[in-house]
C-alpha positions in Angstrom: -81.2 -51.8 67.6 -80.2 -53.1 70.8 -83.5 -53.7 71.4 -84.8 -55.4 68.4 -81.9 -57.5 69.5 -83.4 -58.4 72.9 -86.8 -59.2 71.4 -85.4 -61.3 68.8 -82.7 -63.2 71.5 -86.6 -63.5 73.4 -88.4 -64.7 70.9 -85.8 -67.4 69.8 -85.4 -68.4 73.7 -89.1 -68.8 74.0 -89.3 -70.9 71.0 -86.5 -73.4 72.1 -87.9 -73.9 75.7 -91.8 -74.0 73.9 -90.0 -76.8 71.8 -88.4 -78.4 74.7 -91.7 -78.8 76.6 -93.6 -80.4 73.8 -95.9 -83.0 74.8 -95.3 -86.1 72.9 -97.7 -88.6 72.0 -97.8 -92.4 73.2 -100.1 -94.8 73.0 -101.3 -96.4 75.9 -103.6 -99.0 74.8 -101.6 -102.0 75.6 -100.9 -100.8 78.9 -104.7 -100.3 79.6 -105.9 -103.8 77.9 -102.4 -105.8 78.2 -101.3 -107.9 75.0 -103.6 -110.3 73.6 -104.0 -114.0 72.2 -103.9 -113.8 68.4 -104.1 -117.1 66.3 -104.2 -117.9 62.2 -105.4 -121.0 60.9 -104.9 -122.2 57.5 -104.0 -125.6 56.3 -104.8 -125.8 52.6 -103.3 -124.1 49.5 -99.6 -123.1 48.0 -97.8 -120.4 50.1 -100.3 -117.5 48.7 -102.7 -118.6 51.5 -99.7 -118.3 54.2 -96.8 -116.1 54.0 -98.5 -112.4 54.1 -100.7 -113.8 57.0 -97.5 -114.8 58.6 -96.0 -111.7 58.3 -98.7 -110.1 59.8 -98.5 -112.6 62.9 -95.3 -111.6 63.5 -95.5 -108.1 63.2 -98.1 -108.4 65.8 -95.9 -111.0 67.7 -93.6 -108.3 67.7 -95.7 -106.0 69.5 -96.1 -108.2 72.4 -98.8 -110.3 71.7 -99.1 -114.6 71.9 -99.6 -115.1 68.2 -100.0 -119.0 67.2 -100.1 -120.4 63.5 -102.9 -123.2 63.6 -102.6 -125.4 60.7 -101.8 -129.4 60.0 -98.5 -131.4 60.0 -98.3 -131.0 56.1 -98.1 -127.2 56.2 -96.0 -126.5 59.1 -93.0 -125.4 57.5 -94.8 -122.4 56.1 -94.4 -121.0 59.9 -90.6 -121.5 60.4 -89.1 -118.3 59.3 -91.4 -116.3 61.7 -89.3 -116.0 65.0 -92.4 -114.0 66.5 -95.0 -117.3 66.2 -95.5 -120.7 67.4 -96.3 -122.9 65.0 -98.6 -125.8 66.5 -100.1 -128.7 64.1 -104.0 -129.6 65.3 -104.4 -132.1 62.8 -102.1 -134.5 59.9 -103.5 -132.7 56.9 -104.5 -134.2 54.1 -102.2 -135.9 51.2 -102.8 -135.0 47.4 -101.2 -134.9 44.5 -101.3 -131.8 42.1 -101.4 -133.6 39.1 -104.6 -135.2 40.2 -106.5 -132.5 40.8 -105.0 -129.7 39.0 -104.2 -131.1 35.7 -104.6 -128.6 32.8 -105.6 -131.5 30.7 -108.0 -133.2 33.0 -109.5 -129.4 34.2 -110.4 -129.0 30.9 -113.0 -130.7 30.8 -114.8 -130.0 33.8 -117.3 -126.6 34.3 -116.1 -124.6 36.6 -118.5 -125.5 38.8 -117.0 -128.8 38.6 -113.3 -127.4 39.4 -114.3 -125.6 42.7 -116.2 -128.5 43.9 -112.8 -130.8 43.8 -111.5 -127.8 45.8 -114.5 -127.6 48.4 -113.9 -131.8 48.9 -110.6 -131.4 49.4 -111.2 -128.6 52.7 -114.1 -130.6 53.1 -111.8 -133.8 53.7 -110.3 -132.1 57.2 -113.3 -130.0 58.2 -114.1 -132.3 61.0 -110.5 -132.3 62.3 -109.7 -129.1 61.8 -112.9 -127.8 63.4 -111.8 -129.9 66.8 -108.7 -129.3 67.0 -109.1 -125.4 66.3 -112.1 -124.9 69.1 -109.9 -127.0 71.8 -106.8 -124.9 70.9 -109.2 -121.7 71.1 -110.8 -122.9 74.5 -107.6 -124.1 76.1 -105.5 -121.3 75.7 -108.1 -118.4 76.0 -108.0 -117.3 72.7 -108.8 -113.4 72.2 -109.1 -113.8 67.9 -108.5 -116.0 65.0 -107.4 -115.0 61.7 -109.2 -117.1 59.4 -108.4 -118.3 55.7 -111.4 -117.5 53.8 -111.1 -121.7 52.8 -111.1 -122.2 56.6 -115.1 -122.8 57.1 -113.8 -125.0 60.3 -112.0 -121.8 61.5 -114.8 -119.5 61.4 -117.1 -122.3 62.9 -114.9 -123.2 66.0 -114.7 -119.0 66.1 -118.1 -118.9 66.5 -118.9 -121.4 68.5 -116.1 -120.2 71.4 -117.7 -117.0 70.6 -114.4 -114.7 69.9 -114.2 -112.5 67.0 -112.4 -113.8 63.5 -110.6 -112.1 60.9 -111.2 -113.3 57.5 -107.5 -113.3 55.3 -107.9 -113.6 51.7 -106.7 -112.8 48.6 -109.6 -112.2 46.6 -112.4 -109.9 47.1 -115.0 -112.4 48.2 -117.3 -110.4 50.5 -120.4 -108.9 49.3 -118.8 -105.6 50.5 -116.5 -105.6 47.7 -119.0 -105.8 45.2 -120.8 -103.6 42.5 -123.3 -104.5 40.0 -120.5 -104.5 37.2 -117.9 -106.2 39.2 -117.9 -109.8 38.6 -116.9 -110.8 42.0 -117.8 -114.5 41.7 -116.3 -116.9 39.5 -120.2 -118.3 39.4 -120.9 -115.2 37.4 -118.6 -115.3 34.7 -114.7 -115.4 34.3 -114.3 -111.9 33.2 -113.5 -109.2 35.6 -116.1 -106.8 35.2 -119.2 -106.6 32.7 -117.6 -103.8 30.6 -116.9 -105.6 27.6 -119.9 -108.1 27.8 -123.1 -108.4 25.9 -126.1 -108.4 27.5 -126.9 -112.0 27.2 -123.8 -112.4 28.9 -124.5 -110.4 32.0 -128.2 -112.5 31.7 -126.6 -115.5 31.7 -123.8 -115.0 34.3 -126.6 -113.2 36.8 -129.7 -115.8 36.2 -128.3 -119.3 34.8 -125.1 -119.6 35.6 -125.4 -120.1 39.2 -128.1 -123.0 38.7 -125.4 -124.6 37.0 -122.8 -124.0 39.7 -125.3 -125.2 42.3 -125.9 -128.7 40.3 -122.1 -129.3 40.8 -121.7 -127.8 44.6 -125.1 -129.8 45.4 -123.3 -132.6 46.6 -120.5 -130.7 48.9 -123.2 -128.7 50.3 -125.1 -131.7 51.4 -121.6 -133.1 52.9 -120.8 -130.1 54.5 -124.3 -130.2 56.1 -123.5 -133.8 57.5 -120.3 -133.0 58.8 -121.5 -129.4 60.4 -124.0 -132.0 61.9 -121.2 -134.2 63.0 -119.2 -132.1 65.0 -122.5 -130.4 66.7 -123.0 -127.9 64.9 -126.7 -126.7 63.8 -127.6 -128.5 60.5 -127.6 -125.5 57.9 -125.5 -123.5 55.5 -124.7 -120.4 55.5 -123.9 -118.0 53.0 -120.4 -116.5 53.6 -122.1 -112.9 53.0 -124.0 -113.4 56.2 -121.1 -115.5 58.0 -118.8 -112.5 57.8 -121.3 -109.7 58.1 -119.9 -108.3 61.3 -116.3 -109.8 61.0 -113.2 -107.1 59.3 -112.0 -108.9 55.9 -108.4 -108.5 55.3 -107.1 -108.5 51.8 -104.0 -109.1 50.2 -105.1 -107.3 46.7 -105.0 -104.0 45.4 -106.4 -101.3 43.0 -104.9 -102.3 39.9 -104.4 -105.5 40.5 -108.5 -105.8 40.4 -110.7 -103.8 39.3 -111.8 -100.4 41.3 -115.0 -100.8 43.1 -116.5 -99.2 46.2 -115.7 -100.5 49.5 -117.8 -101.3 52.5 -115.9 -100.1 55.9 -115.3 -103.9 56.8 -113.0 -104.9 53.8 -109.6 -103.4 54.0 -107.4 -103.9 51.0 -103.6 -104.6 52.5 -101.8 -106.1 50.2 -99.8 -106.4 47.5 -97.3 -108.2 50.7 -94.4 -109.3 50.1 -91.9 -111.4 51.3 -88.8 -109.5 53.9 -86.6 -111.7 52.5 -85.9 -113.9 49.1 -83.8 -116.7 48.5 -80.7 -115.5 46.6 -79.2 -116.3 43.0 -77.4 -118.8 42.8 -73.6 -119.3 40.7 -75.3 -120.9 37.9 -78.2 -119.0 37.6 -76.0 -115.8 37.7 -74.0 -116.6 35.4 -76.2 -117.6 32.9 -78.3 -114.4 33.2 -74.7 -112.0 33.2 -74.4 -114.0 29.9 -77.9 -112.6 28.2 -80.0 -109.9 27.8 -83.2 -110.9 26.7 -84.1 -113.9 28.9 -88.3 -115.7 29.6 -88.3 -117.1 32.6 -91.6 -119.5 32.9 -93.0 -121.2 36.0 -96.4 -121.8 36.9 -96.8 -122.1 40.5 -97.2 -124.9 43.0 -100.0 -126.7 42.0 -101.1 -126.0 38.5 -99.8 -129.1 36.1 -99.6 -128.4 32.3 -100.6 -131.2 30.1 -98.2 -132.6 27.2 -99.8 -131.0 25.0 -99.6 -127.3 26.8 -95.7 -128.1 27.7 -95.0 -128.7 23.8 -96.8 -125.5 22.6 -94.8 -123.1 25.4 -91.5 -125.2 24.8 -92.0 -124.8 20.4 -92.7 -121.2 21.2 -89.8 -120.2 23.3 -87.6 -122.1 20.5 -89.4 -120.6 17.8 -88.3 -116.7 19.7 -84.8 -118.0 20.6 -84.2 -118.6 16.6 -86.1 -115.6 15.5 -83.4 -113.6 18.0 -86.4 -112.3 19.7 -85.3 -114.3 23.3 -81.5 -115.0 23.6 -82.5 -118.1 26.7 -85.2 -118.9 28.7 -85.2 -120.6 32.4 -87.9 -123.2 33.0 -89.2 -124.1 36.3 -90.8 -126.9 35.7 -91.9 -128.0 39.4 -95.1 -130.1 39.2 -94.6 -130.6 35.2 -91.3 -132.3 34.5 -92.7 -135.8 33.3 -95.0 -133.7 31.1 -92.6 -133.2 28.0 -92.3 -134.9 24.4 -89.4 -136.6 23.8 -88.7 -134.1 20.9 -89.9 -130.9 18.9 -89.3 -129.6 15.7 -89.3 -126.1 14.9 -90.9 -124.1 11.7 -87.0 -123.9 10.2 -86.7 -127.7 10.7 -84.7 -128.2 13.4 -85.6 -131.6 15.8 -84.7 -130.3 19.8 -84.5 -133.7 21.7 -85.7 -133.0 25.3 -83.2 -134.8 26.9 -80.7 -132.8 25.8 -82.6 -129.9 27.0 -83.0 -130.9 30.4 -79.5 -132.0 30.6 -78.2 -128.5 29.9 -77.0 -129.3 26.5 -78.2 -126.4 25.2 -76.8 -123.5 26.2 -79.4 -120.5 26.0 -81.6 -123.1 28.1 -82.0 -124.0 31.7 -84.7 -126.3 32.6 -84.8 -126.4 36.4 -86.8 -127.9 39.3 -87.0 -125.0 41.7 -85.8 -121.6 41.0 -85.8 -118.6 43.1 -88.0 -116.6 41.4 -87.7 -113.1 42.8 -84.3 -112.8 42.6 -84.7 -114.0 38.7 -87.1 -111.3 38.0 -85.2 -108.4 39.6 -82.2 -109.3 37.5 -82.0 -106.8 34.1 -81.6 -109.6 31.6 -85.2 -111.5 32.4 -87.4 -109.5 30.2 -90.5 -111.7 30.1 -92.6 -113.8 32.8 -94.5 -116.5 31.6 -96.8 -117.6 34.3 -100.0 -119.1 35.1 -101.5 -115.9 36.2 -101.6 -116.5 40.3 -101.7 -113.4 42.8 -98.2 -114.4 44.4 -96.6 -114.5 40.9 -98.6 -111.4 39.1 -97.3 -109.1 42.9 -93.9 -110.6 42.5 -93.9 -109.5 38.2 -95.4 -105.9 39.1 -93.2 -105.7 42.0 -89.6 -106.2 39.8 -91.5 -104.4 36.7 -91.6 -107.3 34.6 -94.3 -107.9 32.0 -96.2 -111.1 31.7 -97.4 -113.5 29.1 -100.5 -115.5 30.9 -101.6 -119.2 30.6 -104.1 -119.1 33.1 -105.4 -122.8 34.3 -108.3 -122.2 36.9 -109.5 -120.2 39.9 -108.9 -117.1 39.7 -106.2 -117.1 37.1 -108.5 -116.5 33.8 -110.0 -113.7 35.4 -106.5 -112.5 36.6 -105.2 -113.1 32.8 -108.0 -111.3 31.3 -107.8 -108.1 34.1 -104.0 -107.9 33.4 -104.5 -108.1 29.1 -106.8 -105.1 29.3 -104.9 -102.9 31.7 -102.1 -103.2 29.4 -99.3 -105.4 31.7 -99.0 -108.3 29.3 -100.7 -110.7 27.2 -102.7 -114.2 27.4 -102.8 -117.4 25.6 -104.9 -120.8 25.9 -104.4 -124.4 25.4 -105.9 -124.1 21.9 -103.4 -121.1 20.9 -101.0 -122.1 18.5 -97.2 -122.2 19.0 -96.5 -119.8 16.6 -98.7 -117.4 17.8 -97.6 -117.5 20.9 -94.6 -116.9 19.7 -95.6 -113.4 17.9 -96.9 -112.6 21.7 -93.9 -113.6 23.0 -92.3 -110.8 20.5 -94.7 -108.0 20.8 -94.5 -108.4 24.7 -90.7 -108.4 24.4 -90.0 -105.7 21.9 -93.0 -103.6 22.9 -92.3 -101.4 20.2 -94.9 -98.4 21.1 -94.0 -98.9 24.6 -97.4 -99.3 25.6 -97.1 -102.5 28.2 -93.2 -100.5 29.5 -95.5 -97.1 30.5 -98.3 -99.1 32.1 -96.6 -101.4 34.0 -93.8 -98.6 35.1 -97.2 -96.8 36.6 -97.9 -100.7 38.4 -94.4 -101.0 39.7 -94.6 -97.8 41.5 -98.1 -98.8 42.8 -97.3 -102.3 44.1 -94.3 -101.0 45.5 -95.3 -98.0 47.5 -98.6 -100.4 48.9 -96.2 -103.2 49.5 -94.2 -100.9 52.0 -96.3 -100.4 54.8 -98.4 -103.5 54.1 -98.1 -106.1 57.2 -98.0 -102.8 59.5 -101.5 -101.6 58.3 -102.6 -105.8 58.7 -101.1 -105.9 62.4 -102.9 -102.3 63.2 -106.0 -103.4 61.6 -105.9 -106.9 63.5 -105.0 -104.2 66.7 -108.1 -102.7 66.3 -110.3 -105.4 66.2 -109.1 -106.8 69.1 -109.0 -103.7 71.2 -113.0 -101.8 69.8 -115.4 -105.2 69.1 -117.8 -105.5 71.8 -119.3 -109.1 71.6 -117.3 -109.9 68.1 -118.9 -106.6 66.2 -116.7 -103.8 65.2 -119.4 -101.2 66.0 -117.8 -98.0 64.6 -117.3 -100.2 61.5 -121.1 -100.9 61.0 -123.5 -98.6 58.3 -126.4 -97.0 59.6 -128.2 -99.3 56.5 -127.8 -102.5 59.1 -130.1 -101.2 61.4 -132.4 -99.7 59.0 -135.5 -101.6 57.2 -134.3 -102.2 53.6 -136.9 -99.7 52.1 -135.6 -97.0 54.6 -131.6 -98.0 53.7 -132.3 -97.8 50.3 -134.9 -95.0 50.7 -137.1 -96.7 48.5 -140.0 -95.2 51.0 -138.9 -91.8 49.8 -139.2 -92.9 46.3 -142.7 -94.0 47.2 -143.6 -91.1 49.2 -142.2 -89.2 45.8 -144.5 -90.6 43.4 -147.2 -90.7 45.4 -147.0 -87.2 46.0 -146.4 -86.4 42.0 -149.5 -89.0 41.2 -151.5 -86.7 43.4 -150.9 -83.4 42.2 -151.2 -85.2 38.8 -154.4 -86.2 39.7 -155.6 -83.0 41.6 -154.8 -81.2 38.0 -156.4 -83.7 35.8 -159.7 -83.9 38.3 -159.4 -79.8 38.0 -159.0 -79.5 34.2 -161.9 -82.4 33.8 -164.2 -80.4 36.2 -163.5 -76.8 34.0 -163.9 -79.0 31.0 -167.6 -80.1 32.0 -168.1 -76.2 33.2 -167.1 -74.8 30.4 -168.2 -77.7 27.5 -171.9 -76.4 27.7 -170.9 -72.8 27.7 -169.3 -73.1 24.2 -171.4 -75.1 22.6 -174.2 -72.5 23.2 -171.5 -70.4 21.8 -171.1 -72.1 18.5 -174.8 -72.7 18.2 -175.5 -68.9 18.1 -172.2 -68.3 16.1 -174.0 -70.9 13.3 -177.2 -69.0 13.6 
């Protein structure tokens, strides 16, 4: 016994001295390579195209690295709350108004084609500026790598011409590397998500006409892209991004889920959804009107989309039409870019005439119209049961995140696809311009009752997925922005690149094994057939003098 006690006093020392002497791992590759030069350019688009990059840059400014936000005067502020950047305008920016090029009304009428082309003139309109001021800023201050908004042609240009290594940032899944045969990755193919549910003169049509269309309407911002590339020095062709960001890592703010599951190529890292650290807080009024109901829509539709009159009186008549059904008990209204955009009254199936200025004026009390609201904080409050939204990234993450459901009025982009992704997979509903107000207002019910608790179960399933990918989010951005910096040799990611790239196509796709295959089949085929011809002659002369005699 005495023993047994010894061995076990032995064993238990051993163990606490082995435990004691552990080796622990640290990483060392900062100290080996010091800290680096990190900047981010972007200078067009609502916050979607900023914040989650910023977060990254400051993560990584955290670490000990120079991180600068590039961008113009206009967008500056979107680099203030990150204490770990410099933020350092390289040119003014250009001046537009969202009602001018993002009216529902006006959008309407255009082909898509048409719509991204107003977008591509509008980046176009600083290219040359932003292109100078981001190579000097690269050159001057030694640059090691740029993050890039996939708008940010300029970026990757001055990147290129330095010669440092660029990280695309974007939020959808642009790169040929993200694609599949029945993923429609390009709103040049067709609006729908995937080719699941179309007909096959749809996929022929999206795959073979379409883009001819699209190209009528880009032909002129191709041509003045050339010019400016031209311009600025640059050699005088264009590129397709596939090929500009074949060897460069493509960060995205996405997610299963939020898109549709595809295979990845080893350059495309989906990051996101990220979110915000911080949101602005409720404020007196709104919290006390949302203590005061339980079943509250809260609608806003971004930064830039602009409903039309028409679009603003169909949503206002339904959400009047719910409120005296008892299906809504209020609804908050951030009306933003689409304030002017209201009639002066509406009148309701039971008969009742709502005067608008009354409304806005807070007459009503199951109604707050409002300029800016903080949207987060409204969605993570219990009584908001319903988002009505236009169907952006920022605003789907921020519904999924607080596990509300969604009715969608997509306007352009991205959004219809969005819209139509989010219907099928059971997180909301949609609606057009031509739906209605009555029927949205049955949507507007069956999203809010959800009596079969079909959109509740699929979007707790969401919730749980944006939230445990939003966690970790910027850290995996800063370690994957770490690892470019620290393993490309000459701006490649070499343990990132498929065997494929430096293979012939036939080999890659083993299309020369396919070959070899048939022609290997086709000659046995045709050793048989010679064989069986040959004892067919032999033998053809044999029986007929054996039926001749058989006759005789």
């Amino acid at each position: 016994m005495k023993l047994k006690n010894i061995s076990l006093f032995s064993l238990t020392a051993s163990l606490l001295l082995g435990s004691s002497q552990a080796t622990n791992l640290e990483t060392t590759y900062h100290q080996d390579q010091g800290f680096k030069k990190v900047a981010f350019f972007a200078s067009i688009g609502g916050s979607s195209h900023y914040n989650w990059v910023l977060s990254i840059c400051d993560e990584l400014g955290s670490r000990g690295h120079n991180v600068t936000f590039l961008t113009s005067d206009k967008v500056a502020k979107f680099g203030k709350p990150f204490q770990h950047v410099q933020t350092v305008p390289v040119l003014p920016g250009v001046t537009y108004d969202p009602k001018e090029i993002a009216n529902s009304e006006e959008i309407r009428k255009y082909h898509p084609g048409r719509q991204i082309s107003i977008v591509f003139n509008l980046a176009l309109a600083e290219y040359k500026e932003g292109y100078l001021g981001v190579r000097d800023y690269l050159i001057e201050n030694e640059v090691d790598l740029v993050l890039c908004d996939h708008f940010a042609d300029s970026c990757v240009d001055a990147a290129r011409s330095v010669g440092i290594p660029y990280v695309i940032a974007t939020t959808p899944t642009l790169s040929e590397a993200a694609n599949a045969p029945y993923i429609i990755n390009d709103i040049m193919y067709g609006s729908e998500p995937t080719t699941e549910f179309q007909s096959l003169f749809s996929r022929f049509y999206g795959n073979y006409i379409s883009p001819f269309i699209f190209y009528r309407h880009l032909s002129s911002v191709i041509k003045k892209q050339i010019e400016l590339k031209k311009e600025v020095g640059l050699p005088a062709k264009l590129e397709h991004p596939n090929e500009i960001w074949k060897d460069s890592l493509v960060l995205v703010n996405n997610a299963f889920g939020f898109l549709p599951p595809r295979p990845l190529g080893p350059l495309v890292e989906l990051i996101g959804p990220i979110m915000n650290k911080e949101y602005a807080p409720l404020t007196d009024s709104f919290k006390t009107f949302l203590d005061h109901h339980q079943r509250v829509a809260y609608i806003a539709f971004g930064q830039t989309a602009t409903p039309s009159l028409k679009d603003t009186t169909t949503i206002l008549l339904s959400l009047l039409e719910s409120l005296e059904q008892g299906v809504l008990d209020g609804f908050i209204w951030a009306t933003v870019n689409s304030g002017e955009m209201f009639p002066k009254t509406v009148k309701t199936k039971s008969g009742t005439v709502y005067k608008t200025q009354d409304i806005f004026s807070d007459a009503h009390p199951h109604i707050r119209m409002v300029t800016w609201s903080p949207q987060m904080s409204l969605l993570l409050h219990p009584s908001v049961r319903l988002f009505v939204s236009h169907g952006g990234f920022a605003s789907i993450s921020e519904s999924i995140f607080a596990g509300k459901p969604m009715l969608l009025f997509p306007f352009f982009g991205d959004q219809p696809t969005n819209a139509m992704w989010l219907e099928q997979n059971k997180l909301g509903m949609a609606f057009s311009h031509d739906t209605h107000p009555l029927d949205v207002a049955k949507k507007i019910q069956m999203v809010v009752e959800d009596k079969e608790n079909i959109l509740s179960e699929s979007m707790k399933r969401m919730k749980a997925n944006a939230q445990i990918r939003s966690m970790h989010g910027v850290i995996r951005g800063a370690d994957l922005v770490e690892e470019a910096l620290y393993t490309h040799r000459d701006g490649v990611i070499e343990h990132r690149v498929t065997a494929d790239r430096r293979m012939s196509y036939l080999k890659a796709h083993n299309l020369d094994l396919y070959a070899l295959l048939a022609f290997v089949v086709t000659s046995i085929l045709s050793v048989f057939g010679f064989i069986i011809f040959k004892l067919n002659s032999f033998v053809k002369p044999y029986l007929h003098q054996y039926n001749k005699l058989k006759t005789q």
